[in-house]
C-alpha positions, 0 to 999 in steps of 0.5 A, spaced: 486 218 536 485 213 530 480 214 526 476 211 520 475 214 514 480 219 517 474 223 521 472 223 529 465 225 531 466 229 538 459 229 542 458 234 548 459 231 555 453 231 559 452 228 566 444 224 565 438 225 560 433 230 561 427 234 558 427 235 551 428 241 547 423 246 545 420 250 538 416 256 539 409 255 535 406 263 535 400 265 532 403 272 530 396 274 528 398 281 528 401 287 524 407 286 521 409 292 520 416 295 521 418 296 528 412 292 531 412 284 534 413 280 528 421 284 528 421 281 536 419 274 532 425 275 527 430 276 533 427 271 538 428 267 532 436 267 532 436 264 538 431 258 538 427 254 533 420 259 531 414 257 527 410 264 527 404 263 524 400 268 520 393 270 518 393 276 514 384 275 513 382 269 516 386 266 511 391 268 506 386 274 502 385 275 496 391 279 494 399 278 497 400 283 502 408 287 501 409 288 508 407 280 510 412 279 505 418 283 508 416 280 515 416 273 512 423 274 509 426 277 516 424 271 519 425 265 515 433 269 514 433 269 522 432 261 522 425 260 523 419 259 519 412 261 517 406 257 516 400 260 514 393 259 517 387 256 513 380 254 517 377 247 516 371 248 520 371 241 523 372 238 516 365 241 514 369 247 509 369 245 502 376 241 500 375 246 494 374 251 498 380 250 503 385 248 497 383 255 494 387 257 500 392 254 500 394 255 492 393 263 494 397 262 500 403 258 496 402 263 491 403 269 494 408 267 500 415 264 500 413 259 506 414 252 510 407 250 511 400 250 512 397 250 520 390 248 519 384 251 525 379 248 526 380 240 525 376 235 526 377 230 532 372 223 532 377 219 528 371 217 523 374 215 516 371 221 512 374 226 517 380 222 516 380 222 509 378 230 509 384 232 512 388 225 508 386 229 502 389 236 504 396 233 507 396 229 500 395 236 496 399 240 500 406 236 499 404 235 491 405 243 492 410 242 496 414 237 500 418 240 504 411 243 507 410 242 514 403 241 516 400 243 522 393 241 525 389 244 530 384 240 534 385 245 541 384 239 544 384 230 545 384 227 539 386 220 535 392 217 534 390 216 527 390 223 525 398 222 526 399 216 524 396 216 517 399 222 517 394 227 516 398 232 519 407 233 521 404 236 528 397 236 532 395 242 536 393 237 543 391 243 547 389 251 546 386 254 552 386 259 557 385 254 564 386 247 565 393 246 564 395 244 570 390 238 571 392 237 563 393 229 562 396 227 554 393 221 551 397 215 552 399 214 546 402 220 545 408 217 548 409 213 542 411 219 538 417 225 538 416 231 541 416 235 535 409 231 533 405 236 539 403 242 540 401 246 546 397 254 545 395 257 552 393 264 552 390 269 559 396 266 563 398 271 567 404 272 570 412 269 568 411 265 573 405 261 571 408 261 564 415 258 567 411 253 570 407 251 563 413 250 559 416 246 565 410 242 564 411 242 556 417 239 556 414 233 562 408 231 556 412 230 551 410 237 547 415 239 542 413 246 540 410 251 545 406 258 545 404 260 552 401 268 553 398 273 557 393 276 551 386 273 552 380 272 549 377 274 544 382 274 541 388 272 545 393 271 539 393 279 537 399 280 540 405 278 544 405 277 551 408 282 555 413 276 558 415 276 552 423 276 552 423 272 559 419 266 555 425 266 549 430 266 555 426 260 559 426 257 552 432 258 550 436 256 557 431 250 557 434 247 550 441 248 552 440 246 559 437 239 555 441 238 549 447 239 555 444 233 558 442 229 552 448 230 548 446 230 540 450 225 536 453 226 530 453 220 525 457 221 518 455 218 512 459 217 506 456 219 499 462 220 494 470 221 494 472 224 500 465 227 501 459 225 506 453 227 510 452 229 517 447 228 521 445 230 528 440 227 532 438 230 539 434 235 542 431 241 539 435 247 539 440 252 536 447 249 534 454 250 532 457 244 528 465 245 527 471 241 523 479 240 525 483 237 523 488 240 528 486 240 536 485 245 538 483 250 532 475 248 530 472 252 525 465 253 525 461 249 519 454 252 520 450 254 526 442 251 525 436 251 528 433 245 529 426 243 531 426 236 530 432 235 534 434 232 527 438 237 522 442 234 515 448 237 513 451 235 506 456 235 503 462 235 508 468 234 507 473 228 511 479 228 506 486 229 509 492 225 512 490 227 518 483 226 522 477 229 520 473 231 528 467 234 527 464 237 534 456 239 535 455 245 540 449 248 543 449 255 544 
C-alpha cells in the first residue's frame, strides 16, 4: 500500500453506527481515605473515561486537605480527572464569594476543573453574564479548566453556547427518567456538552436501562446510583462494578460501530500531530512500519471522543501505519 508522506492510518472496521460512548460524572462527596471508594474510582478509571467530583466542605475549605491530595493524584495517574465543586446558589451567591472558592481550590489541588452546583436556568442576561464571568475567570487560572454546571434540570441554549460552561448537568433526580425529554436544541451539540445525575435507582437492572437511555438523548457524561436522599452522593452505589462493566462494554461495542478516525498532521521534518476523533472511550494507538509487528504508542482516555497525540514520528523509507484500538 502506497502511502503519502510515507505514513497510512488504519481505522477499525465496523459494520453501522450506534450510540455514542460514555464518561463517568461522579459526585465523590465521600472520604477519600485510603481503601475506601475514592481507590474503586482510580481503578474504575483505568477502563473508562471519569470526572469524580470532590466537596471536602461544601467547597474546598479553608485548609488543603493531604488525604484529598492523595486521592486526587491516584486519579488523575489512573487516567481520569477531578473537579471540584462550588455552589452559586442560583447566581444569588457573590462573584466575589464564589471566585474565592475557586482560588482556594486551584490553590490547594492539582485538578482539571470546577463544577458549579446550583446554576441558574432563565436564561436572563444577568444570569448569563454571572456565570460568563466565573467561566471567563476560571480559564484566566487556568485554561485547559473544564467547566461543568448544574442547573439538575431543562435549561437555555445560551448558557452552552456564549459558552458559560464546557458541560450542563440537564438532569439530576431520583424519578422521572423514564419519561425524561431533552430539549431540542440539545441535538445540536456533542454528547460530552450533557450530563445526566440520577440517584434512589434501585437495582442493575434499572441502572442498565438509564444508560441505554443516556446514550439515546445525546448524554455524554453519566453518573446513575442506588444512594438516595438526603444525600444520595455520599457513597458508591452497591451496583458499582456492574455500572463500570456496562460503561465499559457499551464504549467498546460504540467505537466498534463507529470507528475513530485517525488524521496526521505534518508540523516539521519528519514529525506530525495525530488526531483522533470518535466515541468516547479507552484507546490504544499503534505505529509499524512492518505488518504485521505494531508497537503501541499511547493508550488514553478519552472523554470527548476527540484526543491529540504530537509529536509522532512518520520518517523512514518505508510506510508509516498508525492504527487506534479500543479496549
Amino acid at each position: 500500500m502506497k502511502c503519502p508522506l510515507s505514513f497510512c492510518l488504519i481505522p477499525m472496521l465496523a459494520d453501522s453506527a450506534l450510540a455514542g460512548g460514555l464518561a463517568l460524572m461522579v459526585p465523590a462527596y465521600f472520604d477519600p481515605r485510603p481503601g475506601g471508594d475514592w481507590d474503586r474510582l482510580a481503578d474504575a478509571a483505568r477502563r473508562v473515561p471519569m470526572v469524580a467530583i470532590m466537596n471536602p466542605a461544601n467547597g474546598p475549605g479553608t485548609t488543603a486537605n493531604g488525604q484529598y491530595a492523595r486521592a486526587i493524584q491516584a486519579m488523575r495517574t489512573a487516567g481520569g480527572r477531578v473537579t471540584g465543586y462550588v455552589y452559586t446558589s442560583y447566581g444569588k451567591r457573590a462573584t466575589t464569594e464564589v471566585k474565592a472558592d475557586l482560588q482556594r481550590y486551584h490553590g490547594f489541588y492539582v485538578l482539571d476543573g470546577f463544577f458549579l452546583d446550583e446554576m441558574a436556568n432563565d436564561g436572563g442576561a444577568a444570569s448569563v453574564s454571572y456565570y460568563a464571568e466565573l467561566y471567563d475567570f476560571i480559564h484566566r487560572l487556568n485554561p485547559a479548566y473544564q467547566v461543568t454546571g448544574n442547573p439538575g434540570t431543562t435549561t437555555l441554549e445560551t448558557y452552552v453556547s456564549k459558552p458559560t460552561v464546557d458541560t450542563v448537568v440537564t438532569f439530576e433526580n431520583g424519578t422521572g427518567y423514564a419519561g425524561y425529554i431533552p430539549s431540542a436544541w440539545t441535538r445540536k451539540y456533542p454528547a460530552h456538552r450533557f450530563c445526566h445525575l440520577l440517584h434512589s435507582v434501585t437495582n442493575a437492572g434499572s441502572m442498565t436501562n438509564a444508560v441505554t437511555l443516556a446514550q439515546a438523548r445525546n448524554a455524554g457524561f453519566l453518573y446513575v446510583t442506588d444512594d438516595v436522599l438526603d444525600n444520595p452522593w455520599d457513597r458508591l452505589p452497591s451496583y458499582w462494578d456492574a455500572e463500570v462493566n456496562l460503561i465499559e462494554g457499551a464504549n467498546r461495542a460504540a467505537a466498534e460501530a463507529r470507528p475513530p478516525k485517525l488524521d496526521l498532521k505534518p508540523t516539521g521534518a519528519g514529525q506530525g500531530r495525530l488526531e483522533l476523533n470518535g466515541p468516547a472511550g479507552r484507546y490504544v494507538v499503534s505505529r509499524s512500519s512492518a505488518l504485521p509487528g505494531w508497537s503501541p504508542l499511547t493508550t488514553n482516555l478519552t472523554f470527548t471522543g476527540q484526543v491529540a497525540y504530537e509529536p509522532v514520528l512518520f520518517l523512514g523509507p518505508t510506510a508509516v501505519l498508525f492504527r487506534a484500538q479500543v479496549e
